[in-house]
N, C-alpha and C positions, 0 to 999 in steps of 0.2 A: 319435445313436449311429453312424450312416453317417459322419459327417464324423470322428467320431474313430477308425472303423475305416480310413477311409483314411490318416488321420495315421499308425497304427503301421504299416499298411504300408506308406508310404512312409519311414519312418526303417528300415524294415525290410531296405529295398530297398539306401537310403543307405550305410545299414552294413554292407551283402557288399560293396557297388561300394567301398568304402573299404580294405575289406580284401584287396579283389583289386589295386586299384591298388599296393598296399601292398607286395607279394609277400610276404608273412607278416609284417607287423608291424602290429599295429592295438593303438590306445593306444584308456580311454577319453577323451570331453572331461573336461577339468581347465580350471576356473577358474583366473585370474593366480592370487590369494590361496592357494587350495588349494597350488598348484606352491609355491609361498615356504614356505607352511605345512610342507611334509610333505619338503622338502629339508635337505642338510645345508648348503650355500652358495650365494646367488643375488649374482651379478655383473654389472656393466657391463664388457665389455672388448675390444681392441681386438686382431681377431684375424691375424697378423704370419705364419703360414707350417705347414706341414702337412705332415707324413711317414706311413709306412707303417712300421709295425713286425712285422715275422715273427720266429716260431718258433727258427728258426736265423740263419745270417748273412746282410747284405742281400743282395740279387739286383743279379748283372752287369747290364751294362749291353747284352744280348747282344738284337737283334732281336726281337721278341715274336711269337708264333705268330698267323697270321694267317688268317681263312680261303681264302684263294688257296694259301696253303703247305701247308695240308691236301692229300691226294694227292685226284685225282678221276678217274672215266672221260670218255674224251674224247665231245666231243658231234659227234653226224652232223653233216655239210653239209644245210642244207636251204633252202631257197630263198626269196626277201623274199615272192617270190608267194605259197608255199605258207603263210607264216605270216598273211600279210596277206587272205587269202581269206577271209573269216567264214561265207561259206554253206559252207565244209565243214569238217566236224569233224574230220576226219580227221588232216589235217597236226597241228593243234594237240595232237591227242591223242598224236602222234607226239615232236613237240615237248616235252611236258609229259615225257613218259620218257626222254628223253634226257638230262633234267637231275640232275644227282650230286646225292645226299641230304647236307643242312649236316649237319657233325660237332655230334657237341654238345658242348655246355659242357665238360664232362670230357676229350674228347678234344683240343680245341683248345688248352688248357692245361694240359696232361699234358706234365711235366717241371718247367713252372713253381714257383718258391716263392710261394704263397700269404701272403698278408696275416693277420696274428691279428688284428690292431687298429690303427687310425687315432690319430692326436694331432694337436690342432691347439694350438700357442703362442699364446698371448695377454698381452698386455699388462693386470693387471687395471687401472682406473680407478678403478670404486666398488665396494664391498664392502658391500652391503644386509645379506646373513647371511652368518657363519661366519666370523669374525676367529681363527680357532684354524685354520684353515685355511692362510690368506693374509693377504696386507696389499697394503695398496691401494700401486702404482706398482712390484708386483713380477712378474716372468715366470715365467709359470707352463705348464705341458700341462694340456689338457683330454681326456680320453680317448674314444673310442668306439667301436664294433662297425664291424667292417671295410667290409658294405655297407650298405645302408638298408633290405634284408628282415628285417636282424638289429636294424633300431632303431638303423643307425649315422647320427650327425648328420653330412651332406653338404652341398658345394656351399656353404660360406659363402663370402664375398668376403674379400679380402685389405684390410687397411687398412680394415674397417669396423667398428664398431662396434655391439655385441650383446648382449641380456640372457642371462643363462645360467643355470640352474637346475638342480642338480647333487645328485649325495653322495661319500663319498667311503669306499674300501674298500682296506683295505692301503697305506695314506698314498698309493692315487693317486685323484685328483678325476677323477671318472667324470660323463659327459653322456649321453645318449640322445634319441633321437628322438618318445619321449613326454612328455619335460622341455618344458620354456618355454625354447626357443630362438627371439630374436627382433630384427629389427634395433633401436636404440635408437631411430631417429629416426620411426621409425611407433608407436610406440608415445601414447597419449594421453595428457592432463595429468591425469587422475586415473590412470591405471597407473602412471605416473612417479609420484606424489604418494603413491602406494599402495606402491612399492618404496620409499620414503622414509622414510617412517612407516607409513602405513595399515593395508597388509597385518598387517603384527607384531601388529596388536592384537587380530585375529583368530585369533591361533594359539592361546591358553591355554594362553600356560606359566607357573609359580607357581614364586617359588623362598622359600624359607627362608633367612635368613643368620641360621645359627645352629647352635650345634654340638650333636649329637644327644643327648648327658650331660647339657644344661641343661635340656632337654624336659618338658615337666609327663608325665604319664601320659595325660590329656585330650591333649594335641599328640600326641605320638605316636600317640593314634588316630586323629588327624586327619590325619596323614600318611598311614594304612595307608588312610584309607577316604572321611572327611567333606569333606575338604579338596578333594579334586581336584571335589565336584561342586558348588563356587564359584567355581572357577577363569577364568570368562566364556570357556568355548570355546567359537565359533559354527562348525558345520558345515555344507558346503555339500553338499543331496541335489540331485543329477543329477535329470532325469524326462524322459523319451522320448514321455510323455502327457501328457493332463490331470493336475494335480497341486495338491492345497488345501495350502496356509502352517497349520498349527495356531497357534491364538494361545498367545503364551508359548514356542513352541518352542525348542530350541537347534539351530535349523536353518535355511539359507535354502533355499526353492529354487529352482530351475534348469532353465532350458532352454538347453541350447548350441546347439540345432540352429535356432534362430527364427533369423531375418535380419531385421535387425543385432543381434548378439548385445551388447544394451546393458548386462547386467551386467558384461559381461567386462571391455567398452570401457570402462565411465565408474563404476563403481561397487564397493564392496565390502562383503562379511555384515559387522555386525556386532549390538553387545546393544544395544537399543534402551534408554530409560527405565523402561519397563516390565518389561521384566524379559526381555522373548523376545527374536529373534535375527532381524534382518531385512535388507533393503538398503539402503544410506545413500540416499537420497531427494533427490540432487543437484541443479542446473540442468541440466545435461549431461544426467543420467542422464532426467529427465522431458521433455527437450526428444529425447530418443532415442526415449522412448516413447511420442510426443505427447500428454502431459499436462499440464496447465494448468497454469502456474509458483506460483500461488497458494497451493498446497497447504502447508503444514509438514512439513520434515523430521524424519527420526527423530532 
């Protein structure tokens, strides 16, 4: 019981210091799979140059306000001795008031035009989902929130190469910084293997080719209702604790907060034989979790 009450409160702890680092944006964990699943297009692409888009027209090219440029009161003369003394307070305290209060944010950049949103061009390569989107060896923008308090994706490198997990709203392909933004080359041979095929087969989607007038009476209720709970979707439940697998379930679960997060790395849900929804049972994935290679996969 102790040991599990320090678990939650150390994830307890994890997740303010995450969200402070953050300055208002906190995602939660997302499994690779999950991110593919519940997006509108995930890419490989290669990202080529980055602009700033504002409100009105671009911004001159006019000096940027600096904090030296902000006005200040000047500071006393005071002497190396006086500051350099530690047995007395005195000077320092003198010292420490002398000093002009930093403008803040708002005043520093009072006049400026602000940024609405970021684009970064990319070159796609591969196109995993969403060929209604894009096609693969064409240039595209990828959008985002202007800083990274707002969930804007920052600081990629030029000429590198990056998974991208996206949707897209008012024909513009939108990214954020709770998406599966990722370089390609660290990425593992089962995540790769899993943008290839894998993942897909996890999402449960069912289609029909067929037009709805030929429909029996029986189909059409299977459309409204039976149908969708054969469709083999496997979901993946998060857990911050201790957490039991129901047998049969349509759920795997998860913990992203363990190190090394081996499902993420080498593995993904899917339906077992049986009928429930588990983790593929890999080399990788048990050589991650030091388990004895002997076992049978799902």
């Amino acid at each position: 019981m102790m040991s599990s009450m320090t678990l939650i409160v150390g994830l307890v702890v994890l997740l303010t210091m995450t969200i402070q680092d953050t300055y208002g944006c906190s995602c939660m964990p997302s499994h690779p799979q999950e991110q593919f699943c519940r997006s509108n297009f995930v890419i490989k692409a290669k990202v080529l140059s980055h602009r700033w888009i504002y409100e009105t027209k671009e911004p001159t090219h006019e000096p940027a306000t600096t904090w030296q440029q902000v006005p200040t009161t000047p500071v006393p003369d005071i002497t190396t001795a006086e500051v350099m003394d530690i047995d007395n307070e005195i000077p320092m305290q003198r010292f420490r008031k002398a000093l002009p209060p930093l403008p803040s944010l708002e005043e520093a950049m009072k006049g400026r035009p602000q940024p609405m949103m970021q684009a970064w061009r990319v070159k796609v390569i591969k196109v995993y989902k969403g060929l209604d989107y894009m096609k693969e060896k064409e240039y595209v923008e990828l959008f985002t929130p202007p800083i990274d308090s707002l969930c804007g994706v920052e600081l990629l490198e030029m000429d590198e190469h990056y998974v991208f997990t996206g949707n897209s709203r008012d024909e513009r392909l939108n990214i954020n910084a709770c998406g599966w933004t990722q370089t390609y080359k660290t990425l593992t041979s089962k995540q790769r293997h899993g943008l290839k095929k894998g993942y897909s087969t996890g999402c449960g989607e069912c289609r029909v080719s067929q037009t709805y007038k030929t429909l029996t009476s029986k189909q059409k209720l299977g459309l409204k209702k039976d149908y969708s709970t054969g469709c083999g979707e496997c979901r993946i439940q998060t857990c911050f604790g201790k957490c039991v697998a129901l047998p049969n379930a349509d759920i795997c679960t998860w913990m992203p907060f363990m190190k090394p997060d081996c499902e993420a790395l080498y593995s993904k849900c899917i339906r077992s034989k049986k009928g429930g929804c588990g983790w593929h049972r890999n080399k990788l994935l048990k050589e991650c979790q030091g388990e004895d290679e002997d076992e049978t996969e799902q």
